[in-house]
C-alpha positions in Angstrom: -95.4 -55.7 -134.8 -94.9 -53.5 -132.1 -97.1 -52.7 -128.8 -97.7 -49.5 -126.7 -96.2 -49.9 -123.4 -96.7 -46.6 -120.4 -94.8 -46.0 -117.6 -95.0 -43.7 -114.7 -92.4 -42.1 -112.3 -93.4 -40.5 -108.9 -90.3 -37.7 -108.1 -90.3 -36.5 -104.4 -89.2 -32.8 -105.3 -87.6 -30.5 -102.6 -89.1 -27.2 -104.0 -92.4 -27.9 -102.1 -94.1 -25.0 -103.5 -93.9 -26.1 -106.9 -97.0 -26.2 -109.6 -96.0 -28.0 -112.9 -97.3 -29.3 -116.0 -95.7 -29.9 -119.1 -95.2 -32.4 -122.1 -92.1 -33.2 -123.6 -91.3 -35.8 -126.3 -93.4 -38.7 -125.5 -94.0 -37.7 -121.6 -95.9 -35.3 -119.6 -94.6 -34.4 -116.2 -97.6 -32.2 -113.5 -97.4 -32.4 -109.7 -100.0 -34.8 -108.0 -100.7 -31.9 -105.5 -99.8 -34.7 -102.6 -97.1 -33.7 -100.2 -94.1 -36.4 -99.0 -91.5 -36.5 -96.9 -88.3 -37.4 -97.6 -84.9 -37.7 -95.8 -81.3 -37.4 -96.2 -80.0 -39.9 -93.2 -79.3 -36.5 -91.5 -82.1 -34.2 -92.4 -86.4 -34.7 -93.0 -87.8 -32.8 -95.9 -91.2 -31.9 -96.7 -91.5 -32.6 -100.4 -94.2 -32.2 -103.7 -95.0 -35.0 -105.3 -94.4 -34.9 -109.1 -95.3 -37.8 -111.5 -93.8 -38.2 -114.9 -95.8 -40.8 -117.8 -94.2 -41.9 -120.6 -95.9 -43.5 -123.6 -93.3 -46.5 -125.7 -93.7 -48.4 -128.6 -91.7 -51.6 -128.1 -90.8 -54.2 -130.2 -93.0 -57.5 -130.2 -90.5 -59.3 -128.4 -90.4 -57.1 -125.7 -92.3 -57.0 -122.7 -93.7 -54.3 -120.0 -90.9 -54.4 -118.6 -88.5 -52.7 -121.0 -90.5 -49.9 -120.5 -89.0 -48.2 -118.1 -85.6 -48.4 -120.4 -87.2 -47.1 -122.8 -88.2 -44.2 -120.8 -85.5 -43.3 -119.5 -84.4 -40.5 -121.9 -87.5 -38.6 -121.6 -86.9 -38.7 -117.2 -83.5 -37.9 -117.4 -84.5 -34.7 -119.8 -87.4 -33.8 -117.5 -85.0 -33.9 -114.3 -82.8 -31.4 -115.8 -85.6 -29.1 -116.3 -86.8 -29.0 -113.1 -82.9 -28.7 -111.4 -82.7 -26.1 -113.6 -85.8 -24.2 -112.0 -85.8 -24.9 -108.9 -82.3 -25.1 -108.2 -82.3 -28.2 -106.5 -80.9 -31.9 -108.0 -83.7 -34.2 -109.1 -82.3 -37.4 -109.9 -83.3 -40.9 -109.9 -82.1 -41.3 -106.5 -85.5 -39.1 -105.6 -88.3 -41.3 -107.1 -89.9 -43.3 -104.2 -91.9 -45.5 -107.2 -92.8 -46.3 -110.3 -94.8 -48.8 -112.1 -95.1 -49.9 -116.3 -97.9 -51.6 -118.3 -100.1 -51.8 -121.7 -102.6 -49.8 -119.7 -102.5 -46.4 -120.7 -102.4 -43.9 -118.0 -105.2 -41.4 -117.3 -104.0 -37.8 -116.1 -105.4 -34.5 -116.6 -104.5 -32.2 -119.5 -103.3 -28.7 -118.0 -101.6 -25.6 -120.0 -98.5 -25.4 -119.8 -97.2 -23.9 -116.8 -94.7 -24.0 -113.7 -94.7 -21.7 -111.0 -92.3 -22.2 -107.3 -93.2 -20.2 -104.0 -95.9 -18.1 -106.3 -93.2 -17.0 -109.0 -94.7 -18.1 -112.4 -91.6 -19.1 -114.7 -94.5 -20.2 -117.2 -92.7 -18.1 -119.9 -89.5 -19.2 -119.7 -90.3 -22.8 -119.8 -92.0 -22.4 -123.2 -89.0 -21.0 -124.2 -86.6 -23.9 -122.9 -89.2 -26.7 -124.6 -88.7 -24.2 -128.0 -85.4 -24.5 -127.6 -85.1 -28.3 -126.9 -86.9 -28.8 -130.1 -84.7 -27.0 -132.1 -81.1 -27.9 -130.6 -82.0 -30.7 -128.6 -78.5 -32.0 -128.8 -77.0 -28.4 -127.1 -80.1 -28.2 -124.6 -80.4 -31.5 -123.4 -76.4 -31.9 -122.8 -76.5 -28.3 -121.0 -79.6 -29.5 -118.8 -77.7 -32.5 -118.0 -73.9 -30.8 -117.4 -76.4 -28.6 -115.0 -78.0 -31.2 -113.1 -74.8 -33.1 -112.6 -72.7 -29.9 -111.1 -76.3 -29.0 -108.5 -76.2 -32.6 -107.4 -72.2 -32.9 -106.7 -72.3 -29.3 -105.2 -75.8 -30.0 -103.6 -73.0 -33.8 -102.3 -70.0 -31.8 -100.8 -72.5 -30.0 -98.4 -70.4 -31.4 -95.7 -67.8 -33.4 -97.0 -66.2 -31.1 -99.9 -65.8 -34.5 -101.7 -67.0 -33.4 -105.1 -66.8 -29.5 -105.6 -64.0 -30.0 -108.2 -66.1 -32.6 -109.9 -69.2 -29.6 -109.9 -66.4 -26.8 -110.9 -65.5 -28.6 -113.8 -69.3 -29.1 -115.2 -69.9 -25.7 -114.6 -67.0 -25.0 -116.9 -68.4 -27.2 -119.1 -71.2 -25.3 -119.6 -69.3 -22.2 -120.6 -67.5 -24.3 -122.9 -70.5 -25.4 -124.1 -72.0 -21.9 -125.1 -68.7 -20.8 -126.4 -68.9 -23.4 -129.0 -72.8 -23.1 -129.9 -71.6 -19.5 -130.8 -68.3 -19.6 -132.4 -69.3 -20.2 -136.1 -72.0 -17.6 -136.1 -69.6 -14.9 -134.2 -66.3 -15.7 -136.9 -68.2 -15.4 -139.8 -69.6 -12.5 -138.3 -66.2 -11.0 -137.7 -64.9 -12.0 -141.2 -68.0 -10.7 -143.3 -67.5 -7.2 -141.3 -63.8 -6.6 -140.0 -63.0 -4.3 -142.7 -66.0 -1.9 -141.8 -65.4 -2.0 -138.7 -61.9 -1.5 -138.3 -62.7 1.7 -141.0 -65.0 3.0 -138.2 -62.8 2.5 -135.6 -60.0 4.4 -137.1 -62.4 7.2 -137.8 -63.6 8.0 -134.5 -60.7 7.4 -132.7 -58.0 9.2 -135.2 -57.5 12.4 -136.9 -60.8 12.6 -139.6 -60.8 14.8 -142.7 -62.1 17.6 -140.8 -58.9 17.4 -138.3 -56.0 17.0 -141.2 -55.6 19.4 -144.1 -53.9 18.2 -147.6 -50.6 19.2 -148.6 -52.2 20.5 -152.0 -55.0 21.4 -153.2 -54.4 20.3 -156.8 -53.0 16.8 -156.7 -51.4 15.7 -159.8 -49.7 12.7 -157.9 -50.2 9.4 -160.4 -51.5 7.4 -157.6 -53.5 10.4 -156.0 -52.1 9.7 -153.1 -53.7 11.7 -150.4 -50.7 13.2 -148.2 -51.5 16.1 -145.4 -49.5 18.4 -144.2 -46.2 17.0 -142.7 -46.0 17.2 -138.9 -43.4 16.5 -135.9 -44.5 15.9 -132.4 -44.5 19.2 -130.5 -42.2 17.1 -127.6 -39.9 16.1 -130.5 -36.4 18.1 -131.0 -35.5 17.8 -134.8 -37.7 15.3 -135.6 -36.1 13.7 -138.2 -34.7 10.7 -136.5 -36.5 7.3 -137.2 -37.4 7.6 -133.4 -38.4 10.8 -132.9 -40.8 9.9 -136.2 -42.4 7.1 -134.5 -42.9 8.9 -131.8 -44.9 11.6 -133.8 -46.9 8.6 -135.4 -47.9 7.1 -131.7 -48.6 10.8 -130.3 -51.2 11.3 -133.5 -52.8 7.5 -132.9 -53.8 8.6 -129.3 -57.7 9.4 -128.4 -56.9 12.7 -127.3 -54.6 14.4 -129.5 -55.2 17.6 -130.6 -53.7 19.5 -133.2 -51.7 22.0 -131.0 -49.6 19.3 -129.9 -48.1 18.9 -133.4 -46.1 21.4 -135.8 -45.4 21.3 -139.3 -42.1 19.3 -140.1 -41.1 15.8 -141.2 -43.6 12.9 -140.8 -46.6 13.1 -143.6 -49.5 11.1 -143.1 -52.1 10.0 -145.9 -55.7 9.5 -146.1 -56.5 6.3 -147.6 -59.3 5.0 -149.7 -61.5 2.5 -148.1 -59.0 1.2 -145.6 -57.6 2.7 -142.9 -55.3 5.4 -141.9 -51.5 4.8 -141.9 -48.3 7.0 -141.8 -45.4 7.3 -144.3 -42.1 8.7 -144.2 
């Protein structure tokens, strides 16, 4: 048999014009309107208030005081998304209380909303919460990699004892997103490669409309589609391997033109559903 155990977390958060409520999992996190101070050891600041509550179903041989334990997931989720907002750490080193009991908690149910120095962000944090339903794995590590590299960063403020430390989580989060998209961007590549390397070719190098076929009639067995031979207009003979390469590179640039070639020794061919190449 299990019991219903509640705690609740008071946060002293540095954005001091801050207006919050939301739910998340099985908490609900709204600033208490109070204002605190808080300090540093070097510097006072004037703080909001924000109180977290989070309702646990323990096992029946544990008491009130696993709560918090319990809880803990939910806080640490809900102190990324308010670093992430406000742009300043909120850690567990900022809550000045907290108490836990069989007592539920009585708060006031709000819409969702959060809004700092009169900005409302309301949208984008029904967005995150979406998203934290749906990948909670990827959101609540990259909430977490965020909070971790504003606190170190927020920690070398005088010192530059940790900036590597914050470096390397920001990294992380790059690393992070470049995995979350990988799959979705290979297959992407595989399923359409072929068309787009057939575009490519065809606005960057001679078209249909640019080459003209050697015959008219063609009674080759393969059809093979050859133009009309050309050499480089820089070119001396042309024959030579080398010279014939360099007729194929001057024909692959963006701006060639025909006047720049003459009719002699390297034949190119239009091919069917792949791109264009050259033959000698």
């Amino acid at each position: 048999m299990s019991i219903m155990s509640y705690s609740q977390h008071y946060y002293n958060c540095v954005a001091n014009n801050i207006e919050v409520y939301f739910e998340y999992n099985n908490s609900v996190v709204f600033d208490t309107g109070k204002e605190t101070i808080t300090s540093d050891g070097c510097n006072t600041y004037k703080c909001k208030e924000l109180s977290v509550i989070t309702k646990c179903e323990l096992e029946q041989y544990g008491g009130p005081s696993e709560t918090h334990r319990y809880s803990r997931g939910d806080n640490l989720v809900i102190q990324g998304i308010i670093t992430f907002f406000t742009g300043n750490p909120l850690t567990v080193y900022h809550s000045n209380k907290s108490s836990g009991g069989v007592t539920p908690i009585e708060y006031e149910k709000q819409e969702i909303h959060i809004k700092i120095d009169d900005v409302d962000y309301s949208g984008d944090l029904l967005i995150m919460l979406d998203r934290l339903n749906k990948e909670p794995e990827l959101i609540i590590t990259l909430l977490d990699r965020w909070r971790k590299a504003i606190y170190l960063k927020e920690e070398s403020y005088d010192a530059d004892l940790y900036y590597d430390e914050a470096t390397l989580s920001f990294f992380h989060i790059f690393e992070l997103f470049g995995e979350s998209i990988a799959y979705e961007l290979k297959s992407k590549l595989e399923n359409n490669i072929e068309s787009m390397l057939y575009q490519h070719f065809k606005s960057y190098y001679y078209s249909e409309s640019q080459t003209k076929q050697m015959v008219e009639q063609n009674t080759d067995n393969h059809q093979t589609a050859f133009t009309v031979s050309i050499d480089g207009i820089h070119t001396e003979t042309g024959i030579s391997a080398f010279e014939r390469s360099e007729t194929a590179l001057a024909a692959m640039k963006d701006d060639a033109r025909p006047e720049d070639f003459r009719m002699a020794h390297t034949s190119d061919c239009h091919s069917r559903n792949r791109t264009d190449h050259f033959s000698t």
